[in-house]
C-alpha positions as CSV (number, residue, x, y, z in Angstrom):
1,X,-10.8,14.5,4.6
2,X,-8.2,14.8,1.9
3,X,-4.6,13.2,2.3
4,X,-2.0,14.2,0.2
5,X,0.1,10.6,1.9
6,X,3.3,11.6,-0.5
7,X,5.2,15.1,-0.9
8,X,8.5,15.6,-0.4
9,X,10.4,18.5,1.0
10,X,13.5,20.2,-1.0
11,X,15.2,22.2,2.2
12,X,14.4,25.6,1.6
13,X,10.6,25.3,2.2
14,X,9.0,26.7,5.8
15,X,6.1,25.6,7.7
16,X,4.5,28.3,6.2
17,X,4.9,27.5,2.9
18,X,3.7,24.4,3.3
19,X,0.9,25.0,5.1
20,X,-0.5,27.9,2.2
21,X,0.4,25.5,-0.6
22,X,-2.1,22.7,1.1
23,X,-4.9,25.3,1.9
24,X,-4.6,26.3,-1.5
25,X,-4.5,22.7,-3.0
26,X,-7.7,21.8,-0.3
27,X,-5.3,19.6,1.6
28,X,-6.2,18.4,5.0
29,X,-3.2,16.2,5.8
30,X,0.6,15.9,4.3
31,X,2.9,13.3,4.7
32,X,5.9,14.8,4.6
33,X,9.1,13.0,2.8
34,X,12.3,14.4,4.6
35,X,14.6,16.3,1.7
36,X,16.8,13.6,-0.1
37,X,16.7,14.5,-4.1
38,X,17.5,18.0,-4.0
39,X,21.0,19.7,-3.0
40,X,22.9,19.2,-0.7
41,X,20.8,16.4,-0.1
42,X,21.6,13.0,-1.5
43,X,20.7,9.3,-0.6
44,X,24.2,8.4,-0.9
45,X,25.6,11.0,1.8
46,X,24.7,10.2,5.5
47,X,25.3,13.3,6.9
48,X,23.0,14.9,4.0
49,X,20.3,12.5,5.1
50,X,20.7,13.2,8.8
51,X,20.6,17.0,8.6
52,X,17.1,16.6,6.3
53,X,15.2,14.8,9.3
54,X,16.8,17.4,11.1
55,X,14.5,19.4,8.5
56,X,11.9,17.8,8.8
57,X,11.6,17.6,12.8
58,X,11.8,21.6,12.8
59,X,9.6,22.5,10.1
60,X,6.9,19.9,11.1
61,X,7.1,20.9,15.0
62,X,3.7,22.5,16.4
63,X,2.0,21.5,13.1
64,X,1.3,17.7,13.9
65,X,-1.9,18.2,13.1
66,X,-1.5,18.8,9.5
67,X,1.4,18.1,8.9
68,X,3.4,14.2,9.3
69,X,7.1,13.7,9.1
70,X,8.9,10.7,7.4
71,X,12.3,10.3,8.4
72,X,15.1,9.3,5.1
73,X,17.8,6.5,5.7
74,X,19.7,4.5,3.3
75,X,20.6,0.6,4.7
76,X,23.6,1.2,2.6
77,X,24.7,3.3,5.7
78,X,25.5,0.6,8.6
79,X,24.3,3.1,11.2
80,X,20.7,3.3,9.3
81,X,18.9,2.4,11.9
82,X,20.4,4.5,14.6
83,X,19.7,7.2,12.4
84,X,16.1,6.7,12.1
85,X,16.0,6.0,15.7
86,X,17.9,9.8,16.4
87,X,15.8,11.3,13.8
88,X,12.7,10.1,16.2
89,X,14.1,11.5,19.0
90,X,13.6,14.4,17.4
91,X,10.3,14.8,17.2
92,X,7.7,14.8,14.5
93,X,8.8,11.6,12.8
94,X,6.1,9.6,12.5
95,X,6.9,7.2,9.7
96,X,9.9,6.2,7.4
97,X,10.5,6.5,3.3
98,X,13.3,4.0,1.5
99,X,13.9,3.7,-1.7
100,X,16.0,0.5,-2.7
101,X,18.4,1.7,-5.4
102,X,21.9,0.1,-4.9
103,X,20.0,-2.4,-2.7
104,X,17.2,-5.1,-2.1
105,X,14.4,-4.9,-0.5
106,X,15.4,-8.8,1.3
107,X,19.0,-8.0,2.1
108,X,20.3,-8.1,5.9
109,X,21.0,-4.4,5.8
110,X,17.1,-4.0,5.2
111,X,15.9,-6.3,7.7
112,X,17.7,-4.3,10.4
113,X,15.6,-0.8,9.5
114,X,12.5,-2.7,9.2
115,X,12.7,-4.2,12.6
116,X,14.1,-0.9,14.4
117,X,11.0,0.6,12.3
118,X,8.5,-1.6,13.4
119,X,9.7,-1.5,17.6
120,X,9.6,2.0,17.3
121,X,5.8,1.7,15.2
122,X,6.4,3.4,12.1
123,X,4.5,2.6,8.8
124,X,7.4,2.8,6.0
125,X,6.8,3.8,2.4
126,X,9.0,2.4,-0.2
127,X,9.6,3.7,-3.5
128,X,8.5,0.8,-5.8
129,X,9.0,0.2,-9.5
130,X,10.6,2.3,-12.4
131,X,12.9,5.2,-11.7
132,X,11.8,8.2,-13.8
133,X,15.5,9.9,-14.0
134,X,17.3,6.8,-15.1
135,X,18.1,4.9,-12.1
136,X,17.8,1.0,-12.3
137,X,14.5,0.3,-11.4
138,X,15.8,-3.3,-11.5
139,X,15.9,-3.2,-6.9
140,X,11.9,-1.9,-7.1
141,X,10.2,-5.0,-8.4
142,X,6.8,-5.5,-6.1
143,X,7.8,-9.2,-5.0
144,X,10.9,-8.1,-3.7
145,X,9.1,-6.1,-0.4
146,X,7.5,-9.5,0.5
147,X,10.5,-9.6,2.7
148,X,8.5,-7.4,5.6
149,X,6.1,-10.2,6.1
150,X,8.9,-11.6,8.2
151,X,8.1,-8.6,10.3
152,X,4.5,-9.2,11.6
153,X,2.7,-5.8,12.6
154,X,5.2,-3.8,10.2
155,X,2.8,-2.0,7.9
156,X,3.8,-0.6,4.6
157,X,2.7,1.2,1.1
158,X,4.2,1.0,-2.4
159,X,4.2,4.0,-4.1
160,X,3.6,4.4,-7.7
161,X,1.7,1.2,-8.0
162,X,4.9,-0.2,-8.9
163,X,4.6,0.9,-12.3
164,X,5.7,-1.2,-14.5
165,X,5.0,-4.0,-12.3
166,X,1.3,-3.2,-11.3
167,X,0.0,-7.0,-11.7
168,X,2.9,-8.0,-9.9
169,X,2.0,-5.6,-7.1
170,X,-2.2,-6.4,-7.5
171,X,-0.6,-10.2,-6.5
172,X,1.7,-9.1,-3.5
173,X,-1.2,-6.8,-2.3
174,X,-4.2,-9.2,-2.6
175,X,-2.6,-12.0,-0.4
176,X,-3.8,-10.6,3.4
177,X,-7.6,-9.9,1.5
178,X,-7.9,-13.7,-0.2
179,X,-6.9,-15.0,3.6
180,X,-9.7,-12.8,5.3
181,X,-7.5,-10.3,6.6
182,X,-10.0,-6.7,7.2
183,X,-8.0,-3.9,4.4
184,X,-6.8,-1.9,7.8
185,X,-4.9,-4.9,9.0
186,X,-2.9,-6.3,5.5
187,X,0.9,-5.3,6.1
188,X,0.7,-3.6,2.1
189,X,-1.0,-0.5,0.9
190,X,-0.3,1.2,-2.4
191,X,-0.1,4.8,-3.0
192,X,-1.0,6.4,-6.6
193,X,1.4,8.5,-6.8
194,X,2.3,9.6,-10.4
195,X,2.5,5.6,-11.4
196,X,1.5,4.8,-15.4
197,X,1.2,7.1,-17.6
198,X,-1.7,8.0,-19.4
199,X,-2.1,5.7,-21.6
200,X,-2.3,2.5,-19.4
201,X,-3.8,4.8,-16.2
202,X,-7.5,4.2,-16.5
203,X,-6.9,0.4,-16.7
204,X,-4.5,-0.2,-14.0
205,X,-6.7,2.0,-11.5
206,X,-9.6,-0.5,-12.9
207,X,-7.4,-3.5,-12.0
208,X,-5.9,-2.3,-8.8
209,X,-9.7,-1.3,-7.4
210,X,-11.0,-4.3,-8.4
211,X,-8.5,-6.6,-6.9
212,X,-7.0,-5.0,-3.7
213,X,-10.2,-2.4,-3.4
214,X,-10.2,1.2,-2.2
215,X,-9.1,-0.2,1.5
216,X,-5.6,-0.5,0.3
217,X,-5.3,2.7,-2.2
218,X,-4.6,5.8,-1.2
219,X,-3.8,9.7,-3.0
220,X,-0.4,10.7,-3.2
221,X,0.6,13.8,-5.5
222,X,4.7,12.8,-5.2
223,X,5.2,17.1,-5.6
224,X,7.9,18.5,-4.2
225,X,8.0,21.6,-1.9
226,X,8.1,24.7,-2.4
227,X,5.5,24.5,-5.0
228,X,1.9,26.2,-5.1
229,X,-1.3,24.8,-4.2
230,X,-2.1,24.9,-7.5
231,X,0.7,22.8,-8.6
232,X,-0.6,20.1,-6.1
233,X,-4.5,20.5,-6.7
234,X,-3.5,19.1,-10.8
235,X,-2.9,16.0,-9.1
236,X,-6.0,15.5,-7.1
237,X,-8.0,16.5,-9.9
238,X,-6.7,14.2,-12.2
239,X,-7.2,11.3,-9.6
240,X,-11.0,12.6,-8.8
241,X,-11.6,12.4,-12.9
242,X,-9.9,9.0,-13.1
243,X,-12.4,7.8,-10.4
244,X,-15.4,9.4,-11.8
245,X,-14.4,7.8,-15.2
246,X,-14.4,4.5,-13.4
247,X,-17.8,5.3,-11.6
248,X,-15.9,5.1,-8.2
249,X,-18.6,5.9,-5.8
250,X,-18.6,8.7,-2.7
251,X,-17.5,6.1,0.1
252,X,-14.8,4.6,-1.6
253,X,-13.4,8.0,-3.3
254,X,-13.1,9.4,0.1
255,X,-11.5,6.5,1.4
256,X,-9.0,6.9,-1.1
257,X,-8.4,10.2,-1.0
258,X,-8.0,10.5,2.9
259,X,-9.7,7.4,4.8
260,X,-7.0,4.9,3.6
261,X,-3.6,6.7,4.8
262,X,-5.5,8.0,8.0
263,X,-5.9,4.3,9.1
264,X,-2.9,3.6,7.9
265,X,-1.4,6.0,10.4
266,X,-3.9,5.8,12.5
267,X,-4.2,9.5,12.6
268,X,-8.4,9.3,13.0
269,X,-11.5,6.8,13.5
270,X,-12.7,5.4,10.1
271,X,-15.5,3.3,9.2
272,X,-13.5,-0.2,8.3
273,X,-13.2,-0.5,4.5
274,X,-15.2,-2.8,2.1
275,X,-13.4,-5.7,0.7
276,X,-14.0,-6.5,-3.0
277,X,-10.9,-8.6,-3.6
278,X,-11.6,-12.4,-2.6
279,X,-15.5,-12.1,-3.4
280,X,-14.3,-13.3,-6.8
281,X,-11.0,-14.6,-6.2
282,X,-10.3,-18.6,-7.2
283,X,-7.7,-18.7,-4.3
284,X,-8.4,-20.3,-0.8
285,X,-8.8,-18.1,2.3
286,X,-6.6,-20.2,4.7
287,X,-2.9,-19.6,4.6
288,X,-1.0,-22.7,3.5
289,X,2.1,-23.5,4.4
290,X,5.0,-24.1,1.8
């Protein structure tokens, strides 16, 4: 099964589009990101925000399937988590995206999403490190997200592997695994989604298998829609030659590139994933308390 766990909509695109562009790509699965960086649509802008689940409810509706809706709100809003609560009302909505940029991760205004998010049992990925248009990445740093442990259950991914912060992220993500917990269970997965660039790629995919293992990776192409198959299948490709530089073997490739955001979501059965990180860890494996 392959999972592309991170494309976002624009607003024009129909369920038909999507679906050709991900039979052309070889897609299985989509997570798709409600419409939030493309006009009208803007983070800042409630009502913008609102009318994109609206989107995202309609297009995704009698697709379920193939096709998974995350709803957009901003904290900034006060009425955030009302609108993620209307937006599953809707239908379709079946997780939550946030990206911190005018505020952190551990604030109030965060806490209340993440608890509305977790009664109602949605997974939330969060944009995490550097902004590629220029926005202050400075709200995105990997530590910062420790702040959902105070909501036990609440299950989340960080896209990008935090690039820049990737060691930063290997240490937040690594904590459930060195205190026994299985990779289906830790509260932290990380998507790679565009991430480093080339030059630092091979060895922060080295690192990040090593340490958290392919239990808590999984394939995202971060594309936005409309767009070809073609324009999506780059992506995987790129990923598949990144893992057959690294000698990644058929079990854990597939885990990454489907097995890991199924269980995540809990869309289908999946044989439990293989631990590497605390095999060779100098940490202790019961929680201490500080």
């Amino acid at each position: 099964m392959l999972i592309d766990a991170h494309l976002h909509l624009s607003g024009p695109e129909t369920a038909g589009d999507v679906l050709r562009s991900l039979d052309e790509a070889g897609i299985d699965i989509a997570f798709l990101l409600a419409p939030f960086l493309t006009d009208p649509f803007r983070l800042e802008d409630r009502e913008s925000l609102r009318e994109g689940n609206r989107h995202l409810s309609d297009l995704v509706r009698g697709q379920e399937d193939r096709l998974v809706g995350f709803a957009v709100v901003n904290p900034l809003h006060d009425e955030a988590a009302d609108d993620l609560e209307e937006a599953v009302e809707r239908g379709g909505i079946r997780g939550l995206k946030m990206v911190p940029t005018g505020w952190y991760p551990y604030e109030d205004r965060a806490h209340r999403v993440y608890e509305r998010a977790n009664a109602l049992g949605l997974p939330i990925l969060f944009h995490s490190g550097i902004f590629i248009d220029g926005r202050s990445g400075r709200f995105c740093r990997p530590t910062f997200y420790e702040a959902v442990r105070d909501h036990p259950g609440l299950k989340v991914t960080l896209a990008h592997l935090s690039w820049p912060w990737c060691d930063e992220a290997n240490a937040v993500g690594v904590i459930d695994l060195i205190n026994g917990v299985p990779p289906d269970e830790c509260q932290f997965r990380f998507d790679v989604s565009f991430g480093p660039p080339p030059a630092y790629r091979l060895d922060v995919f080295r690192k990040a298998l090593a340490v958290l293992g392919p239990g808590l990776i999984q394939f995202g192409s971060d594309r936005f829609l409309p767009c070809t198959g073609a324009h999506i299948r780059v992506l995987v490709d790129e990923v598949l030659a990144l893992l057959d530089e690294l000698d990644v073997d058929p079990a854990d490739r597939d885990r990454i590139m489907g097995g890991t955001a199924a269980a995540w979501l809990g869309l289908t059965p999946t044989a439990p994933a293989r631990s590497t990180a605390g095999e060779d860890q100098e940490c202790p494996r019961t929680a201490t308390a500080a």
